[in-house]
C-alpha positions in Angstrom: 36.4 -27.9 -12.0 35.6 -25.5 -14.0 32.0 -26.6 -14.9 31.5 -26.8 -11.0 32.5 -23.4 -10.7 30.1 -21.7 -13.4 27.1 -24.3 -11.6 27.9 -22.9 -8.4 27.9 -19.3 -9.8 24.8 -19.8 -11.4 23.0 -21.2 -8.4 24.1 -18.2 -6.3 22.9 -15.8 -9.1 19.4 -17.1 -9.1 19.4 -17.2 -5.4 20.2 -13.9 -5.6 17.4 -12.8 -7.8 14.9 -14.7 -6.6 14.9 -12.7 -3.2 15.0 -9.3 -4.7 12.0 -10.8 -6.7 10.5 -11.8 -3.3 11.5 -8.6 -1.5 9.4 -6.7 -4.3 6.3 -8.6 -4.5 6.6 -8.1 -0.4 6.4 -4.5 -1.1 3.9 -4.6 -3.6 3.4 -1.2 -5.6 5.5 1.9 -4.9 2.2 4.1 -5.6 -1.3 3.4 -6.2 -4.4 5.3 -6.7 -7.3 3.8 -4.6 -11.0 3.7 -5.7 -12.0 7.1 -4.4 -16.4 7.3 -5.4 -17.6 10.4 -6.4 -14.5 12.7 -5.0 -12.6 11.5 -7.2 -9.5 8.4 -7.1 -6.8 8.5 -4.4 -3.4 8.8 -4.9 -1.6 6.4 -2.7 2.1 6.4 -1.4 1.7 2.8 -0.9 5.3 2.3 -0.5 6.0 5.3 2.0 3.0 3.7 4.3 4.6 0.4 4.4 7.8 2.1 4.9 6.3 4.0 8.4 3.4 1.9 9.7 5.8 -1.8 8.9 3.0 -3.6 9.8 1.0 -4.4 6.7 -2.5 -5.1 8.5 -2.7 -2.0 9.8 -4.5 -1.8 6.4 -5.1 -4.7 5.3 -6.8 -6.1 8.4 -9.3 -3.9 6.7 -9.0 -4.1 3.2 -7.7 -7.6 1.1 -4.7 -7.0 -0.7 -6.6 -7.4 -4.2 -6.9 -4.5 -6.5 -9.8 -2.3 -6.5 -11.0 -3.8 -2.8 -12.1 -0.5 -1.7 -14.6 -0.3 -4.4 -15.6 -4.3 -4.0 -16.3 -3.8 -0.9 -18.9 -0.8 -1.3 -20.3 -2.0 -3.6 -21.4 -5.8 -1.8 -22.1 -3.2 0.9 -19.4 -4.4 3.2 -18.1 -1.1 3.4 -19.4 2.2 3.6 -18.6 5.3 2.1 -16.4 7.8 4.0 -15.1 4.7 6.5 -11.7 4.5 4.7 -11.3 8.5 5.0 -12.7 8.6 8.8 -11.4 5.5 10.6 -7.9 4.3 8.2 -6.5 7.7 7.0 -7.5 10.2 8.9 -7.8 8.8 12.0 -3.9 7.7 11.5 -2.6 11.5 10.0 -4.0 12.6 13.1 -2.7 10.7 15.9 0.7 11.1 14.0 0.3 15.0 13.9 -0.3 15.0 17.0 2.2 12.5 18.2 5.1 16.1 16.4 5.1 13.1 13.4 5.4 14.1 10.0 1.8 13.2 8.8 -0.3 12.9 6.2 -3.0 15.0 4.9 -6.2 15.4 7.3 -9.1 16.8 4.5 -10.9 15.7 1.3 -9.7 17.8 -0.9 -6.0 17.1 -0.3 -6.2 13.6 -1.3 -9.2 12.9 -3.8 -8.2 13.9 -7.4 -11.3 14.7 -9.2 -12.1 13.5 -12.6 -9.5 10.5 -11.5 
């Protein structure tokens, strides 16, 4: 009985761990810093965006969820510089600003880190 128990213990534990295991690789990183050209890298609340937007391709209908795919993508020329500022950030800080919703940052300066 005993044995039975500690199995059954067991199983639940790993059940356990597997989904917070699962519910983290859902939510991928908690910050990143996003290929950013000559300005200078990104820092990115990655986690805060899922957080508010809960619909991943908002994003990544754009970009594959592959490190460095901003920078991949410029460079095969499937991208052009200034599109992730202008039509993804931007575009969305503003509508949210304007919408009374805390937002993000709307200029260069505020978001590329020079010399990152």
């Amino acid at each position: 009985m005993q044995k039975t128990i500690t199995a059954v213990l067991l199983c639940l534990a790993c059940l356990l761990l597997g989904g917070v295991w699962t519910t983290a690789e859902e939510f991928g990183a908690e910050q990143m810093h996003l290929y950013g050209g000559d300005r200078g890298a990104v820092p990115f609340p990655h986690r805060r965006h899922q957080e508010r937007l809960t619909d991943c391709n908002v994003c990544h209908a754009v970009f594959p969820r592959q490190k460095d795919s901003i920078k991949t993508m410029q460079a095969a020329g499937a991208l052009s510089p200034k599109v992730v500022m202008n039509k993804q950030c931007i575009k969305c800080h503003r509508a949210e600003k304007r919408a009374g919703n805390p937002s993000g940052p709307t200029t260069c300066s505020k978001c590329h880190v020079r010399g990152g």
